[in-house]
MIKE-947255 format. One record per residue (C-alpha): x, z, y. Coordinates in nm, 3 decimals, always signed. Example, Ala and Ser with C-alpha at 12.3 -4.5 7.8 and 13.67 -1.06 7.14 Angstrom:
// MIKE-947255
@c1:+1.230&c3:+0.780&c2:-0.450;
@c1:+1.367&c3:+0.714&c2:-0.106;
//
This chain:
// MIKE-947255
@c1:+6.172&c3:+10.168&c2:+12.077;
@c1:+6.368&c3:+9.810&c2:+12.124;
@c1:+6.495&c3:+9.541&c2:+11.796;
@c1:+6.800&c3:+9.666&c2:+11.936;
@c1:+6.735&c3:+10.007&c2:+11.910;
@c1:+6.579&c3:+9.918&c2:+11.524;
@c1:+6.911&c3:+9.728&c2:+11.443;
@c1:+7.105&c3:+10.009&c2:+11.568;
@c1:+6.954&c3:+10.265&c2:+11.344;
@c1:+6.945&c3:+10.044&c2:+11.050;
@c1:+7.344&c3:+9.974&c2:+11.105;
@c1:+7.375&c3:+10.409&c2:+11.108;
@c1:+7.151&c3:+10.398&c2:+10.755;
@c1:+7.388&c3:+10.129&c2:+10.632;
@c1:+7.695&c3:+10.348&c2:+10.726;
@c1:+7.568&c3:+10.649&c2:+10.600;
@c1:+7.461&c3:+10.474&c2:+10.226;
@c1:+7.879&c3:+10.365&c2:+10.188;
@c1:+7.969&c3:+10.733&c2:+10.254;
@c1:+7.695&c3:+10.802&c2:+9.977;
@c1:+7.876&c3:+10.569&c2:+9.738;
@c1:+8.166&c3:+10.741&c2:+9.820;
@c1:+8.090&c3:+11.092&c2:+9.717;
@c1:+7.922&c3:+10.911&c2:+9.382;
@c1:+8.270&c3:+10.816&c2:+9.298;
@c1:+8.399&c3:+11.143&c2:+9.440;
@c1:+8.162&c3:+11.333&c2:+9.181;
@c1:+8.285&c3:+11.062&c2:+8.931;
@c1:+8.610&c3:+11.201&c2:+8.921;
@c1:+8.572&c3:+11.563&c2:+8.921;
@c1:+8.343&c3:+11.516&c2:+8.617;
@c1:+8.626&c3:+11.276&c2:+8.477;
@c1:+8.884&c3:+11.550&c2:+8.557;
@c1:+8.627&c3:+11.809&c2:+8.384;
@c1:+8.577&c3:+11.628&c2:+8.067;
@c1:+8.945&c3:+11.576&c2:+8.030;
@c1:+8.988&c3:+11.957&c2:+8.039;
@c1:+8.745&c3:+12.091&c2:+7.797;
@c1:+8.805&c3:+11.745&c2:+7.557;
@c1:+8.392&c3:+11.731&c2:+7.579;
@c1:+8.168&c3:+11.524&c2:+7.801;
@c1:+7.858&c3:+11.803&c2:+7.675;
@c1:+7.998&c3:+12.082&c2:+7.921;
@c1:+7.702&c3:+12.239&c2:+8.137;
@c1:+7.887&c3:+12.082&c2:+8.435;
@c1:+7.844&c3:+11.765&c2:+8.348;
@c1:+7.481&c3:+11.793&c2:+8.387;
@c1:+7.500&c3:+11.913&c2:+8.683;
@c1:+7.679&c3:+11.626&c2:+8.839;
@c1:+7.514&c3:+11.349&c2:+8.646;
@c1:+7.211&c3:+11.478&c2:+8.863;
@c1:+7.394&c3:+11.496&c2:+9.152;
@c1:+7.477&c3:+11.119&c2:+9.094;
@c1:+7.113&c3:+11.052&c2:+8.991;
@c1:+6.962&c3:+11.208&c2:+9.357;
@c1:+7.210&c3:+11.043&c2:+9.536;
@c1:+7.118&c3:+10.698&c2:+9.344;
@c1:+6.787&c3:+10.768&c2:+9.482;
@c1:+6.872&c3:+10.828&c2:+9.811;
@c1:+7.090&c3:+10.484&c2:+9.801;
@c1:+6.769&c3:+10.332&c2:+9.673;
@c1:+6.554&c3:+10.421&c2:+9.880;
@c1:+6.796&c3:+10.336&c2:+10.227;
@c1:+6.819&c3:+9.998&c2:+10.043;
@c1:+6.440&c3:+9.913&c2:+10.024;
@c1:+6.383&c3:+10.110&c2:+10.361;
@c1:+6.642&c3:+9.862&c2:+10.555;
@c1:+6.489&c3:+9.530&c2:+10.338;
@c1:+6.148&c3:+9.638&c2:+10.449;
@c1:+6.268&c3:+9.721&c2:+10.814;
@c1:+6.420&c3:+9.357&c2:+10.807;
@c1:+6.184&c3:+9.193&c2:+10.724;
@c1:+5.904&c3:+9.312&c2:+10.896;
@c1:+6.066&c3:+9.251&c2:+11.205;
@c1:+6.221&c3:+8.936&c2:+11.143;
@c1:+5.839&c3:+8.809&c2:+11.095;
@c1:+5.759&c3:+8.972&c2:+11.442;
@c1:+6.026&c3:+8.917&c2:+11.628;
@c1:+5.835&c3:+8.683&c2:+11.883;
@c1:+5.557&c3:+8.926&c2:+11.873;
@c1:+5.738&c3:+9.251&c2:+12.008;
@c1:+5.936&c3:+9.038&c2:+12.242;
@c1:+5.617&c3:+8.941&c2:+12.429;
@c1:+5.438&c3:+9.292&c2:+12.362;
@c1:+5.691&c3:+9.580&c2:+12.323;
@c1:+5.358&c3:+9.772&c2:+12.241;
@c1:+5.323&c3:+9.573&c2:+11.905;
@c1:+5.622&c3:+9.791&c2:+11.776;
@c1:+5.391&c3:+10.104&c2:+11.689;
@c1:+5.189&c3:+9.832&c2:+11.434;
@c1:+5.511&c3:+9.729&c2:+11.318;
@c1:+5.603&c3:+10.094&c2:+11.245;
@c1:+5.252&c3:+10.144&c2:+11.044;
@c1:+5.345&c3:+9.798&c2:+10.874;
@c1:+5.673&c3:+9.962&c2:+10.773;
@c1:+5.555&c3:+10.247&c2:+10.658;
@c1:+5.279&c3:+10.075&c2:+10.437;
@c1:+5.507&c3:+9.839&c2:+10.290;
@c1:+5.785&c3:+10.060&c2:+10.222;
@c1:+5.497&c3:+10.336&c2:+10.050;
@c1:+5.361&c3:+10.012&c2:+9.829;
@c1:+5.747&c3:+9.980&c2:+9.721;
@c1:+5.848&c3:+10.339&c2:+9.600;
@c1:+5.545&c3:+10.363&c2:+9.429;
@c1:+5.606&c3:+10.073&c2:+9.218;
@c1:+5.916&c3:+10.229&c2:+9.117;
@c1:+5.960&c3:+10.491&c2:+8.825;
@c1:+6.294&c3:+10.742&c2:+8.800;
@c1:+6.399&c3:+10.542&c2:+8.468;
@c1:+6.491&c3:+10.300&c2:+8.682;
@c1:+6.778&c3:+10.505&c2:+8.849;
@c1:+6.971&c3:+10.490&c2:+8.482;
@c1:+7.032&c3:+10.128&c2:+8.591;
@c1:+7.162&c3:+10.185&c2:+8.950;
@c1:+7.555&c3:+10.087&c2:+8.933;
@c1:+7.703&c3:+10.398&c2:+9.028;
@c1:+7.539&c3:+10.614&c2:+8.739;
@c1:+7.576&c3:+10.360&c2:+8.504;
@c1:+7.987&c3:+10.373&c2:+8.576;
@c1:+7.945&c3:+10.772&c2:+8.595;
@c1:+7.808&c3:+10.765&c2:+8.196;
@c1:+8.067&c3:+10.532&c2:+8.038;
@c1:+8.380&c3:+10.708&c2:+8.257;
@c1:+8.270&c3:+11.025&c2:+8.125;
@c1:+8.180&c3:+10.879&c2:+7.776;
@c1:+8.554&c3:+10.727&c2:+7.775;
@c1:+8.730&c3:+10.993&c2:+7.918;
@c1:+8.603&c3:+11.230&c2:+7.630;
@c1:+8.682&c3:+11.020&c2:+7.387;
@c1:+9.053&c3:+10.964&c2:+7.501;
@c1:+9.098&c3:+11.337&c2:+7.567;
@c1:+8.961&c3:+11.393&c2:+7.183;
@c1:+9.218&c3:+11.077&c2:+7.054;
@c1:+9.509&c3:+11.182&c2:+7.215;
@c1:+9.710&c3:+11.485&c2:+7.300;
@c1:+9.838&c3:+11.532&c2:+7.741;
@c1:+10.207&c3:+11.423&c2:+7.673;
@c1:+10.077&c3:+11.099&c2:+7.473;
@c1:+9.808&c3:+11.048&c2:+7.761;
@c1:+10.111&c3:+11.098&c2:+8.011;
@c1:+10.323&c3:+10.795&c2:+7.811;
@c1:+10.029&c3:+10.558&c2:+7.719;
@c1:+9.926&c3:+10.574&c2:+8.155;
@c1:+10.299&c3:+10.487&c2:+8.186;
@c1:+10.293&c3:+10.201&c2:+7.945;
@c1:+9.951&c3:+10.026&c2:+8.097;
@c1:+10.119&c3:+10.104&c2:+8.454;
@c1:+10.401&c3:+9.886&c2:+8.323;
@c1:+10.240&c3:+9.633&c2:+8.143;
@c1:+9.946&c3:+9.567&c2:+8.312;
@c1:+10.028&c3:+9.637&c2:+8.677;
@c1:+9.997&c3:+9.278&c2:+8.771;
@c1:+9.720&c3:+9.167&c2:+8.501;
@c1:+9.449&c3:+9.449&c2:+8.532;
@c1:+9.557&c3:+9.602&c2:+8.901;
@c1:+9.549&c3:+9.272&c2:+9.069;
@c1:+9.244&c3:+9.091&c2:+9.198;
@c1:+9.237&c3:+8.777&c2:+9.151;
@c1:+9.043&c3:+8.697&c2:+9.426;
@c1:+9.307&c3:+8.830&c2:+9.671;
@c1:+9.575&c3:+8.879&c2:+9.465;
@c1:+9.697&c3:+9.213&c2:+9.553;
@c1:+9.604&c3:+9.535&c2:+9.358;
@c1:+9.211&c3:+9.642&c2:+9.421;
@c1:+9.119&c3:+9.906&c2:+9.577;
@c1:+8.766&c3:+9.980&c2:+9.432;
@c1:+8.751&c3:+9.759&c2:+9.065;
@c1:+8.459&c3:+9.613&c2:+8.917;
@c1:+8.392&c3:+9.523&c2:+8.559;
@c1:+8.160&c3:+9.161&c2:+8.494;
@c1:+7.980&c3:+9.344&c2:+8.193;
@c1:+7.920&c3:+8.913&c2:+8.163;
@c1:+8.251&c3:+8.786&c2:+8.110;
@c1:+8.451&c3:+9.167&c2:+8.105;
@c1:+8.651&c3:+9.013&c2:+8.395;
@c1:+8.785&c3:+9.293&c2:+8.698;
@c1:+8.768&c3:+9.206&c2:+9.078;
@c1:+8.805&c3:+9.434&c2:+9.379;
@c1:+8.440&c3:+9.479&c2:+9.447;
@c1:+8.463&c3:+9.422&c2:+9.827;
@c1:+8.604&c3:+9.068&c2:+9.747;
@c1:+8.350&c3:+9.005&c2:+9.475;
@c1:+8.076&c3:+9.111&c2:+9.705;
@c1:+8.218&c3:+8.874&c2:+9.974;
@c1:+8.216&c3:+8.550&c2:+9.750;
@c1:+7.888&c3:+8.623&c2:+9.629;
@c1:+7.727&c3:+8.624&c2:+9.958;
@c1:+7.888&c3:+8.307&c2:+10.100;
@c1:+7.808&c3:+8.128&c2:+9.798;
@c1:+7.454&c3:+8.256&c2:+9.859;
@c1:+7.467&c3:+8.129&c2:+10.191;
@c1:+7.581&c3:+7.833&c2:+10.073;
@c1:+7.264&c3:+7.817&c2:+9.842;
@c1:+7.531&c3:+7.805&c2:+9.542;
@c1:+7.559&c3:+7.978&c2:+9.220;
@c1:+7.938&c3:+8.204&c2:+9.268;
@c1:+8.130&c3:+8.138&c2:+8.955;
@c1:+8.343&c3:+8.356&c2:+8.802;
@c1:+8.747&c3:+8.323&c2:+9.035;
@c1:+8.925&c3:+8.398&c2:+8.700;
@c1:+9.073&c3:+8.084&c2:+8.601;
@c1:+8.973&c3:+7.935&c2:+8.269;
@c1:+8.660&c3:+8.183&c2:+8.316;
@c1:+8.329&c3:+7.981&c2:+8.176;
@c1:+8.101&c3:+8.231&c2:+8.368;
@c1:+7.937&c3:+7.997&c2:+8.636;
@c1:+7.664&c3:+8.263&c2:+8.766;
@c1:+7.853&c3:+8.602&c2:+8.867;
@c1:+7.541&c3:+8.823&c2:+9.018;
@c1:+7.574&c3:+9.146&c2:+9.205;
@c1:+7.377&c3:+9.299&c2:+8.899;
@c1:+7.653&c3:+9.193&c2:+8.666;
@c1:+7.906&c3:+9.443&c2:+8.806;
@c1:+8.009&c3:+9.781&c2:+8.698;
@c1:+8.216&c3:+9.982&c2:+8.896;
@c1:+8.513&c3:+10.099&c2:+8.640;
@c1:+8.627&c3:+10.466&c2:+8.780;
@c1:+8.880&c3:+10.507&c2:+8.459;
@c1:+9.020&c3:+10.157&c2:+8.632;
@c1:+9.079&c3:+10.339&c2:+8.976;
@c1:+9.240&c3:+10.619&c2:+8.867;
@c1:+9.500&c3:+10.469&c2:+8.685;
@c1:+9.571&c3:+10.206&c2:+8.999;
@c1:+9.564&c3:+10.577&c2:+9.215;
@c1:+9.829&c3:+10.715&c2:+8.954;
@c1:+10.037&c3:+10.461&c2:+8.990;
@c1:+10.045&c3:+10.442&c2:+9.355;
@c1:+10.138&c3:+10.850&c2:+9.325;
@c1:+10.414&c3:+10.737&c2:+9.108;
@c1:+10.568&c3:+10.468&c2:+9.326;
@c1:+10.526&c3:+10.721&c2:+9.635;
@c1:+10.727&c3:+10.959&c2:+9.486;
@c1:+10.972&c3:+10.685&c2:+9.330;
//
């Protein structure tokens, strides 16, 4: 097997771990939509999912070191293989070993940290209490008023200044950006060898880290229901 071939395969993992994020937020919902109904976020169901969101955190964790480990191995070889394409079976025993040393460092506590099932707890959390504090028809008219009033303050990104598409929370500052955009400005900072500070103007936060973010599904549906509601307007 080629880098090439490596990069390739690497560039499939990386594909398939954004369709895993995707069915996290999928399994988000229905569990949203679920607690809603029964007014409870203890229903049997629930448990069922929050696993589901805790193997699939795994799985995203374990693509993420497997791809770091991959890179960076063969970033340290990459004069090596390209003189002796044999070298690649050591560098597959060197992946192995170093990836092994990782995972084992690792305990399943650490999953309750991963973004994705931290965002699955509190939507569930706040969706019970809001079904318990309010009745459907005063859900229906207080999703009407935020659509109204805050539209162009909570929807909008300020990094690109059109409404976001996948919101994240700055559990730092409690600021909202559209995580692709967020994501973007952190890494060219990085680049950069600079500290991203927070694009809300006014906003004191000078360090905004990848950790800091929580993706807020309550936040998406609410930006989804009022896209429905223009549609059929």
């Amino acid at each position: 097997m080629s880098l090439s071939a490596v990069h390739g395969t690497l560039s499939s993992l990386k594909s398939c771990q954004a369709d895993i994020g995707t069915g996290m937020d999928i399994v988000t919902d229905v569990a949203m939509d679920l607690t809603e109904a029964q007014s409870e976020a203890g229903h049997p169901g629930i448990k069922d999912m929050e696993a589901m969101i805790l193997e699939c955190a795994k799985l995203d964790r374990e693509i993420n070191f497997f791809v770091d480990v991959v890179q960076k191995v063969t970033s340290e070889s990459v004069q090596v293989t390209t003189q002796q394409p044999e070298a690649m079976f050591s560098l597959s025993d060197k992946v192995k070993e170093q990836f092994n040393e990782r995972m084992a460092r690792l305990s399943d506590a650490e999953l309750q940290k991963h973004q994705k099932v931290v965002a699955f707890k509190e939507s569930i959390k706040n969706s019970a209490n809001q079904a318990n504090k309010e009745t459907e028809d005063n859900m229906e008219e207080l999703d009407e008023d935020i659509a109204v009033t805050q539209s162009q303050v909570n929807f909008t990104c300020p990094l690109t200044q059109v409404e976001m598409v996948n919101p994240v929370k700055n559990k730092k500052c409690n600021h909202y950006y559209d995580e692709g955009a967020i994501l973007g400005l952190i890494k060219a900072r990085h680049s950069q060898k600079k500290k991203c500070r927070c694009p809300v103007v006014g906003c004191g936060n000078s360090d905004v880290k990848e950790s800091d973010l929580v993706p807020d599904q309550m936040l998406r549906r609410k930006i989804q229901s009022q896209k429905r509601q223009n549609n059929r307007t």
